[in-house]
C-alpha positions as CSV (number, residue, x, y, z in Angstrom):
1,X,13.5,37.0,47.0
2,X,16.6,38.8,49.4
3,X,18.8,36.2,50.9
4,X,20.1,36.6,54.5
5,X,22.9,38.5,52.9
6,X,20.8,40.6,51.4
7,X,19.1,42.0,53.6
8,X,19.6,45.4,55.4
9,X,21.4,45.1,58.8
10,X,21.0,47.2,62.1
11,X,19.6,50.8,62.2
12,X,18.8,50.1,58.2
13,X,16.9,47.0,58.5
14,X,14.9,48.6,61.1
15,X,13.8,51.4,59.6
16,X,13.1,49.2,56.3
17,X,11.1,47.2,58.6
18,X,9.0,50.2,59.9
19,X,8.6,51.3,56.5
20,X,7.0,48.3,55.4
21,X,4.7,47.6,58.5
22,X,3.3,51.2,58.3
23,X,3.2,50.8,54.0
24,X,1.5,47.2,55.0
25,X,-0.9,48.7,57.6
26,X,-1.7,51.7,55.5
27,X,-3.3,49.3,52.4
28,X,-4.9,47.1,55.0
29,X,-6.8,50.4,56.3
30,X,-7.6,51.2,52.7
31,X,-8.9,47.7,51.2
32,X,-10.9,47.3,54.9
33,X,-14.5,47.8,54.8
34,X,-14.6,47.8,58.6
35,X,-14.6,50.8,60.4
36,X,-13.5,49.4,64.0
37,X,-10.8,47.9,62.0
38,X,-9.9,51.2,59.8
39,X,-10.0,53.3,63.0
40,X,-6.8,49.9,64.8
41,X,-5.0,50.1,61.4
42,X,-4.5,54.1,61.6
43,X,-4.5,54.4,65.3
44,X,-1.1,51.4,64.6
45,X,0.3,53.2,61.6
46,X,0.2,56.6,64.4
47,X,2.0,54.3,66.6
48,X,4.4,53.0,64.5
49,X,5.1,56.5,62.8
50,X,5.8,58.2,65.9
51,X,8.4,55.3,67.0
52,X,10.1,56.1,63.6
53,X,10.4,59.6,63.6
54,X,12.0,58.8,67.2
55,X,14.3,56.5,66.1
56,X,15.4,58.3,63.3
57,X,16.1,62.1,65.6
58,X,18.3,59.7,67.8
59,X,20.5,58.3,64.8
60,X,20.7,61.9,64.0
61,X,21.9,63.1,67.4
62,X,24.4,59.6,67.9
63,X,25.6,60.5,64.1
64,X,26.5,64.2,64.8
65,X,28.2,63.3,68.4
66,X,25.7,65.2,70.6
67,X,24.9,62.0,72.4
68,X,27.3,62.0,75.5
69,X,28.0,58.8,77.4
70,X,26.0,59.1,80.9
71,X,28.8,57.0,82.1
72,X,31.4,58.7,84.9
């Protein structure tokens, strides 16, 4: 088990935590014999995919300096 330590911090532990929600969501789907509930769990995992692959194209533009300070 991690220990507050442990843990990943910041952009890291928020892209771990996406990771595991969608991994999460993704065998609920599977094990559900639902459909309603297949068709929430994939519909969430789109969700949560698409807020990830946003995240991770801003880290990429804020890592490479092409983010400029709106600020006058």
């Amino acid at each position: 088990m991690e220990t507050r330590s442990q843990r990943p911090k910041g952009r890291d532990g928020f892209l771990s935590a996406l990771n595991v929600a969608i991994e999460a969501l993704d065998l609920a789907k599977e094990i559900s014999c639902i459909s309603p509930a297949k068709a929430v769990f994939g519909s969430v995992i789109v969700l949560l995919t698409m807020i990830k692959v946003r995240f991770v194209s801003i880290l990429r533009r804020w890592a490479s300096g092409s983010c400029v300070s709106r600020i006058p």
